[in-house]
C-alpha positions in Angstrom: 0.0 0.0 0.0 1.2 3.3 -1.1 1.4 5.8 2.2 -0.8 8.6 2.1 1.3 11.6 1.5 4.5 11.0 -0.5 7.4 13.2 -0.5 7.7 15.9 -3.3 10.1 15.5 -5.8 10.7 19.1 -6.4 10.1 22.5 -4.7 7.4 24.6 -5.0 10.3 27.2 -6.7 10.6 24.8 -9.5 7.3 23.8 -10.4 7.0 28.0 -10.7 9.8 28.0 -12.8 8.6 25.8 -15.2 5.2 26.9 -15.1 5.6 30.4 -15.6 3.9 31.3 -12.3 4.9 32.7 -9.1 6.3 30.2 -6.2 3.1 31.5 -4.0 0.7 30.7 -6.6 2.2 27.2 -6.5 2.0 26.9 -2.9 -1.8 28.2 -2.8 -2.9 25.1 -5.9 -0.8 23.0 -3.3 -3.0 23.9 0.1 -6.3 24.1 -2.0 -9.0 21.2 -0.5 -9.9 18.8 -3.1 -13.7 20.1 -3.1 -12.6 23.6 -3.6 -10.5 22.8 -6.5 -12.9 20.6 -8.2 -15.6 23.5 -8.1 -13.4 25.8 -9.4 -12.5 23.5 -12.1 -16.1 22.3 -13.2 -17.1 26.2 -13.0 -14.4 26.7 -15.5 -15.2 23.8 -17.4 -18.9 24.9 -17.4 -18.3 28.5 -18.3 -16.2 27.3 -21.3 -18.6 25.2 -22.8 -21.6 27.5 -22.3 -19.2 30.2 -23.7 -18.7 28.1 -26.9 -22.6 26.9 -27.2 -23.0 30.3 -27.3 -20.2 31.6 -30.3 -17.7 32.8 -28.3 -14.6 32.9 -29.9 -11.6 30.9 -28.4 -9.5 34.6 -27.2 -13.1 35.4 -25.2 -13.5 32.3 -23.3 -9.7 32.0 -22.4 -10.0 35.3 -21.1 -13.0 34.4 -19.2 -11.9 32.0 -17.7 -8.1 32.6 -17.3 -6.1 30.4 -19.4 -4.7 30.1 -22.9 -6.8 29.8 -25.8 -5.5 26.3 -25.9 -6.8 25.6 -22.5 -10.2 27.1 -23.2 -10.3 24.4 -26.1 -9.2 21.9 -23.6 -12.1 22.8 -21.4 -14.7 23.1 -23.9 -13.5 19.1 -24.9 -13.7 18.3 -21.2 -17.4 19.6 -20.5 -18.5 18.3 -24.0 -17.2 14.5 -22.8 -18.6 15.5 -19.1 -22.3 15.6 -20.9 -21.9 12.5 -23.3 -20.9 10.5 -19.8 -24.0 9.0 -17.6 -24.7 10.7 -14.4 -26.5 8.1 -12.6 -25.5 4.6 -11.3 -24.5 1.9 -14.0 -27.5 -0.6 -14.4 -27.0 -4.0 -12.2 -26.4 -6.4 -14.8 -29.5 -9.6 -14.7 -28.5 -12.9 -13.3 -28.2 -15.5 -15.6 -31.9 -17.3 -16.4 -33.7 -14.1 -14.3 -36.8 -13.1 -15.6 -37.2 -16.5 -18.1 
């Protein structure tokens, strides 16, 4: 079993660097709770999609919702895959012979 927490391979400086963003701006995605981060991200996700339903163009939803153009488009794929997937439990499948 794999422990809980593992031990960072590099610093939150690094992951900055390479990102192009600030070191606290790392640290902040780091502390985030899961549920916080997944509402943010579905809002995004939403926004982008409605935003494209609606003719926005790729430089308007990236600036809406803070990325790249290329990350809007990545969003826009993500909501349109979140509405083609079910939302409810899978069916239980029928035992063998049931119902004959």
């Amino acid at each position: 079993m794999m422990p809980v927490r593992q031990k960072r391979k590099k610093t939150a400086k690094e992951v900055a660097k390479h990102f192009g963003v600030s070191e606290r701006t790392v640290r902040n995605h780091m502390a985030e709770e899961r549920d916080t981060y997944e509402a943010r991200a579905d809002y995004r996700r939403n926004l982008a999609g409605t935003m494209r339903a609606q003719g926005k163009s790729w430089a308007e939803i990236a600036a809406a919702v803070g990325g790249s153009e290329w990350s809007a488009r990545a969003l826009v794929r993500r909501y349109r895959t979140s509405l083609a997937e079910p939302t409810g439990p899978a069916p239980s499948p029928t035992p063998c012979g049931a119902g004959l």
